[in-house]
Residue, then its C-alpha position, 0 to 999 in steps of 0.5 A: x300624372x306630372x313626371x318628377x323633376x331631379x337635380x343632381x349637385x356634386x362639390x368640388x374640393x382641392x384634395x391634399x395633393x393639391x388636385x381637384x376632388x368631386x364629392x360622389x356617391x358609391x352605388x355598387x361599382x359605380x358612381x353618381x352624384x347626389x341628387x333630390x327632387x326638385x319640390x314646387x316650392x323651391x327652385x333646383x338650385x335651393x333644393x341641391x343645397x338643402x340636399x349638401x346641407x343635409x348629408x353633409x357637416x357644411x354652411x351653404x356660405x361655405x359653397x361657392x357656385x362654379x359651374x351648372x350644366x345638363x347630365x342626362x340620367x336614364x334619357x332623362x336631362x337633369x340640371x347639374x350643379x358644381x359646387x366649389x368648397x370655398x373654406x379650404x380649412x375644413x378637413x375633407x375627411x370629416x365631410x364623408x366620416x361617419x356618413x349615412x350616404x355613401x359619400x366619398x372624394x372621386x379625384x378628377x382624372x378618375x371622374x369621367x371613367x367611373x360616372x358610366x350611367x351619366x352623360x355629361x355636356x360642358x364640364x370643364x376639365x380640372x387639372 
C-alpha cells in the first residue's frame, strides 16, 4: 500500500500594525497549517495553491513564493510552502471572514509558540 504524501502552505501578510501575520488554522487549542494531499497528477507546490484557492477569496497571482522548507508532522516530514500575500490592498479580514475552515492571521512572535505538533527546520524569523 503507497503511504500519503501531504504538503502543508501558510501566507504570510503585513498585519495593520505593520508586523508579519501567518495565515493557520485553529484546531482546538493549537494550531497548524493548511495542508492537502499531494495527487499524482500535480506537483506539492500546484496542489497547496489549489488548496489557498480553495479556502480562500485570493488569485494565485496575488501569491508570491518566500520561502520552502521541511516540518515534520507525526514523524512524518512534509514540504512547507510560505506564501507571501503580494496585493497588500486586499482587507485581511475578508481572507478568514465567513470562513468554513478555521482560518485565521497568528502574528509572528506568537508562531512558533502555538505550532507544538510541528517541527520546523530553516524558517527565517519575521520582525
Amino acid at each position: 500500500m503507497i503511504e500519503k504524501r501531504w504538503v502543508a502552505g501558510t501566507i504570510m501578510a503585513k498585519g495593520p500594525e505593520g508586523k508579519y501575520v501567518f495565515l493557520v488554522k485553529e484546531e482546538a487549542e493549537l494550531h497548524s497549517f493548511p495542508t492537502t494531499e499531494i495527487s499524482d497528477a500535480k506537483t506539492g507546490l500546484a496542489c497547496i495553491i489549489d488548496q489557498l484557492k480553495l479556502i480562500l477569496p485570493i488569485d494565485a497571482s496575488d501569491l508570491n513564493l518566500y520561502e520552502l522548507t521541511n516540518a515534520v508532522v507525526n514523524d512524518k516530514r512534509i514540504p512547507l510552502f510560505v506564501f507571501e500575500l503580494y496585493n497588500e490592498e486586499i482587507d485581511h479580514s475578508l481572507l478568514t471572514e465567513n470562513n468554513k475552515h478555521s482560518l485565521s492571521w497568528l502574528h509572528s512572535d506568537d508562531l512558533t509558540k502555538t505550532l507544538e505538533n510541528w517541527e520546523i527546520s530553516g524558517v527565517p524569523q519575521f520582525k
